[in-house]
N, C-alpha and C positions, 0 to 999 in steps of 0.2 A: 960682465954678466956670463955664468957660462951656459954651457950646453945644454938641453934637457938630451935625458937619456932616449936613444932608440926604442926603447921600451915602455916607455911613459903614455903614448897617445897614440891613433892612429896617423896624423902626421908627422910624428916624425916614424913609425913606423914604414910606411911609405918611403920614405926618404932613403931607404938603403934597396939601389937596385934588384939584386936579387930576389929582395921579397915583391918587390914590382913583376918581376918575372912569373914567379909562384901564383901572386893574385890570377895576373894573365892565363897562367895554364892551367886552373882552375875555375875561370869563368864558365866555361861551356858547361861543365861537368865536375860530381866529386871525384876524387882520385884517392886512392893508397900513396901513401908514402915513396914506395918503388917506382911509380910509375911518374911522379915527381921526378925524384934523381934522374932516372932515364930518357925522360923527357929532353930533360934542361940540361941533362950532363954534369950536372953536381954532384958533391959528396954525401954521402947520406948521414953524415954527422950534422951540416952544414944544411941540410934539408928540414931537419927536425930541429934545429936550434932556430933556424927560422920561421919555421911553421907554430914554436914557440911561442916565439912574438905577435904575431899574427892572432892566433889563438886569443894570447893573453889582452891582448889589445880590442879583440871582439870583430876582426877584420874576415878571421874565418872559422868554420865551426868544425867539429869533428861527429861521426857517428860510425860507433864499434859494430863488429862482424864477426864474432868471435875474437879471433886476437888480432885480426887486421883493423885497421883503421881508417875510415874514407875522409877526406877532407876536401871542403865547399868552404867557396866565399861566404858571405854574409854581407848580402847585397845591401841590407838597411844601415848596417855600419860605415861601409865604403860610402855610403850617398852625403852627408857633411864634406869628407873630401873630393866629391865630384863635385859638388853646389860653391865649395868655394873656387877651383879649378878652373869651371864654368866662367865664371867675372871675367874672367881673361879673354874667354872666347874670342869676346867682340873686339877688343886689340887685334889679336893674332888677326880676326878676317878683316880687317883696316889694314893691316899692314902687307897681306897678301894681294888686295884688291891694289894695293900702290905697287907693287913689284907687277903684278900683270899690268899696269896702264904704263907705268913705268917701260916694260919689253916692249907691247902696244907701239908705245910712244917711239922709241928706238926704232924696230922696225921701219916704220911709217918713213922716219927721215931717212935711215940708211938704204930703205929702200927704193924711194924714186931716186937716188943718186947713182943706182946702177942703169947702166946703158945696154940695151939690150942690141947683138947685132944685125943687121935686114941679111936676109939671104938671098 
């Protein structure tokens, strides 16, 4: 079976770090293009070939300023890939709550077996 393209959806859009990144420094706020690269320290060929995808895919939107250009998530499109993300949630805090009862649990034995000295 092969691959679907990075380009085809938003997940696998996602799936390439960088644009993971961009989402991110875009959350709070729109940004220009420059302020991207600067941010994150990319190239700005590589900034707009990804903001491509992203675009294309419907993950983020663009609104012109004369010839600049500001780019925002699109919080409605990202929410499929939050809602399926989510499912996992409750694994991940299953598997946190056993590593803390797990240390808990260490603790506890390791520690009555230290001897404390009387002075």
């Amino acid at each position: 079976m092969s691959r679907a393209a990075t380009t085809s959806d938003s997940f696998n859009a996602v799936a390439e770090p960088r644009r993971r990144d961009i989402l991110n420094f875009l959350a709070p706020a729109e940004r220009p293009v420059g302020a991207i690269v600067e941010g994150l320290g990319l190239p700005q060929p590589s900034v707009s070939k990804h903001l491509r995808v992203l675009l294309d895919v419907g993950l983020v939107e663009v609104r012109r300023d004369g010839r600049q250009a500001f780019y925002r998530t699109n919080a409605e499109a990202i929410k499929p890939v939050h809602e399926w993300t989510s499912r996992f949630e409750r694994y991940w805090r299953r598997q946190l709550i056993r590593v803390k009862e797990r240390a808990e649990q260490s603790e506890h034995t390791h520690g009555n077996t230290t001897h404390r000295r009387k002075s």
